[in-house]
N, C-alpha and C positions, 0 to 999 in steps of 0.2 A: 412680298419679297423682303427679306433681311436687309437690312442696311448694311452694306459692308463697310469692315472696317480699317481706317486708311493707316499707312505706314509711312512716317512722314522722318526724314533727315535732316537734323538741326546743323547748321552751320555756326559755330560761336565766334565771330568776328572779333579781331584785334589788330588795328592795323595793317588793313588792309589783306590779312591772313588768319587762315583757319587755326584755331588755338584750341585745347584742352584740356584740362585740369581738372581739382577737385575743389569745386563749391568755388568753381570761378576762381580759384590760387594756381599757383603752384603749375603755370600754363606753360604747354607743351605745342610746338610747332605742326601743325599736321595738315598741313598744303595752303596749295591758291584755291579760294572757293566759288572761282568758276570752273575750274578743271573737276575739283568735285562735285559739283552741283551734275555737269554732264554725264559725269561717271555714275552718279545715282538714278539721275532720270534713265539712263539707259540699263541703270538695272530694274528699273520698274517703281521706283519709288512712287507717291498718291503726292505728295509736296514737301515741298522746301522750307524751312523755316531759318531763317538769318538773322541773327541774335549778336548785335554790335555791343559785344559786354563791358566794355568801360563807359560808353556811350552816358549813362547819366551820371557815374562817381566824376568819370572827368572833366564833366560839364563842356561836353562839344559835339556835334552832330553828328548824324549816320554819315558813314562813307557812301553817300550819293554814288557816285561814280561805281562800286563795286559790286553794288543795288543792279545799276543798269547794265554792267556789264553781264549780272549775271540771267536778269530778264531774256536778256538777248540770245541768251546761247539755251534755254529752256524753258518749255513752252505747259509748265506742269504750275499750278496755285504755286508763289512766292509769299511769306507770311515776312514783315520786316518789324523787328524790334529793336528799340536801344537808343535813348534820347531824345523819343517823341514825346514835347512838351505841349504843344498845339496845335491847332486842326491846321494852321498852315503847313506844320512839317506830314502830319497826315497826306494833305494836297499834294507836298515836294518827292513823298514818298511814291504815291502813287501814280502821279507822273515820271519817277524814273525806272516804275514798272512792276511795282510792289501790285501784287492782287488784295492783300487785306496788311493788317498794321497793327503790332502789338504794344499794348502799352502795359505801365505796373507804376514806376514811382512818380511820376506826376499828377494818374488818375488818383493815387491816395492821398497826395498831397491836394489835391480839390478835384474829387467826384465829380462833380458837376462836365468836366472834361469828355467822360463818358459818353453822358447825352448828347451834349456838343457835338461831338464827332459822328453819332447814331444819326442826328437828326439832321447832319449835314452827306453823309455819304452813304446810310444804312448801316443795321447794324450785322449785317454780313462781314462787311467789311474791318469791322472792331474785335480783336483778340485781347481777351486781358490774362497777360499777361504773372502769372502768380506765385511767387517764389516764396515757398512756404516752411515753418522749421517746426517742428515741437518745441512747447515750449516746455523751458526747464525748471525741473522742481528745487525746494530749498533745498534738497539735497545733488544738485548740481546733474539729475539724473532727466532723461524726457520723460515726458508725461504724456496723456492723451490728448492732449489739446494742442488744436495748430493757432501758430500765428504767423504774420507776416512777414517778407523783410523787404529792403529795398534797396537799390543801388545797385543791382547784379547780386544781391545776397548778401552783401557786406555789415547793410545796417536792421537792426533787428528793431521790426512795429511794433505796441504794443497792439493791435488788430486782430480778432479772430477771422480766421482767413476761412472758413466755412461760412461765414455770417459774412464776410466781405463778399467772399465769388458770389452769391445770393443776391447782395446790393448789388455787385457792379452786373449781373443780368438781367436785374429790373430796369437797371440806368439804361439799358442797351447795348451791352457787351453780346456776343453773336456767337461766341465760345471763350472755351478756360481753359489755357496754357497751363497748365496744372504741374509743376515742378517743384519733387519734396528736394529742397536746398541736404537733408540727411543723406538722402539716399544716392544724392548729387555723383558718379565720379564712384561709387564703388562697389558696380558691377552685382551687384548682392541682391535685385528686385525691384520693382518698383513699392512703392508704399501702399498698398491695396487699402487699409484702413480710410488714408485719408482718399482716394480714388472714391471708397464707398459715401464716406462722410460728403464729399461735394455733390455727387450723382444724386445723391437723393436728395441737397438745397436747389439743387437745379434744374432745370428743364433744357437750356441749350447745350452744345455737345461740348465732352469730355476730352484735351488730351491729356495722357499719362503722359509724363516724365519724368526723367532722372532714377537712375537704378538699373538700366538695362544691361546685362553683362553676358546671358546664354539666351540661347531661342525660345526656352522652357521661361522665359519671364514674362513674355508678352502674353496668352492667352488668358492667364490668370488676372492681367490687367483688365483686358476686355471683359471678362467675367465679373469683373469687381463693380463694372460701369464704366471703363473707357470707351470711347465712340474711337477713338484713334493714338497709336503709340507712335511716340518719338524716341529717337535714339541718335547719339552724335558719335562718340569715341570708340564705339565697337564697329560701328560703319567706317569711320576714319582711317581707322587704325587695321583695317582691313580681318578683324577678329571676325566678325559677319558680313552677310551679304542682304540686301533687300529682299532675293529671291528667298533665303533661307528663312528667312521672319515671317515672308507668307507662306510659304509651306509650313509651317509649323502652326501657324493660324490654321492653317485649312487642316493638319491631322486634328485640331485640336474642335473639329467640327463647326467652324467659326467662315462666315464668308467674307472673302476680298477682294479686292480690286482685279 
């Protein structure tokens, strides 16, 4: 049997509220995100992803409290990113009902984190998190080459981010949050290129992100080597539904949840 492939709804957390923007700016109000979390699982959603984006530019911790309130009210994988700097907030997380725990700029800032966390709780449980840009040539244009960034996207690594997601699955990363910071926020696809480029340095499973804008974008992601798409502001924003992304998987020959 196929593995089917899951439909996951990102929650981009700001204060205690669901925010949206472009490449993490320019952020726009778009609920409580226990109210939406409910309203996704009952549309059929595969999981949650909760992305507290100021969480490491402004050096202060996940809203705990928001974690568990939304545990509570949905009973579908919760994935919690944004500020996790050590395996204790890992621990705090997963005690407030987080099922796995995403990380990005402090595993860059020491790798070594990865492990830590793998060989403390599996690495099921470890997402790394990977906010990726092209990078730019002297003529101020993208090129083919990815690289990192960090902070919710804010600050640009010099790191090739295909050669990173590689390291950080040998460390014990358990999947890759895969989000092109270009495609961030404008509706136009996801980045199949780099989707492909990662699929084949890796062996554990794939999410697409950033780019989702019609239903016609997701299968060609899963074709590319995504194991699972993500999508926050057309689901927010009520442009799409959960149902409408897997029907569009399933015309497109593809099985799901």
């Amino acid at each position: 049997m196929p593995v089917a492939t899951r439909v996951i709804a990102c929650l981009d957390v700001d204060a205690g509220r669901v925010v949206k923007g472009v490449n993490f700016e320019n952020l726009r109000d778009a609920g409580d995100p226990v109210e939406l979390a409910k309203l996704y699982d009952d549309q059929g959603v595969d999981e949650l992803t909760f992305l507290d984006v100021t969480a490491s530019s402004g050096d202060r911790e996940t809203t705990y409290d928001v974690v568990r309130r939304t545990a509570e009210q949905v009973f579908i994988p919760l994935t919690v990113g944004g500020g996790v700097r050590t395996v204790d907030d890992v621990d705090r997380l997963l005690r407030a009902g987080a099922d796995k725990v995403g990380v990005n700029t402090a595993a860059i800032a020491r790798p070594e984190l990865i492990a830590e966390i793998a060989s403390r709780f599996g690495a099921q449980v470890l997402v790394l998190s990977a906010d990726v840009r092209r990078r730019l040539g002297d003529d101020g244009r993208p090129t083919d080459d990815f690289v990192m960034t960090t902070h919710g996207g804010r600050t640009p690594v010099d790191l090739d981010a295909v050669e990173w997601c590689a390291r950080a699955a040998e460390l014990g990363a358990g999947e890759i949050l895969l989000n092109s910071m270009d495609a961030d926020g404008t509706k136009e696809g996801f980045d199949l290129e780099l989707i492909r480029r990662v699929r084949a340095a890796v062996s554990v499973p794939v999410i697409a992100s950033g780019g989702a804008g019609r239903v016609e974008h997701f299968a060609p992601a899963v074709e590319a080597g995504a194991d699972a798409v993500l999508a926050a502001s057309v689901f927010h924003f009520r442009e799409l539904t959960v149902g409408e992304v897997k029907d569009a998987l399933r015309a497109a020959g593809l099985t799901v949840r």
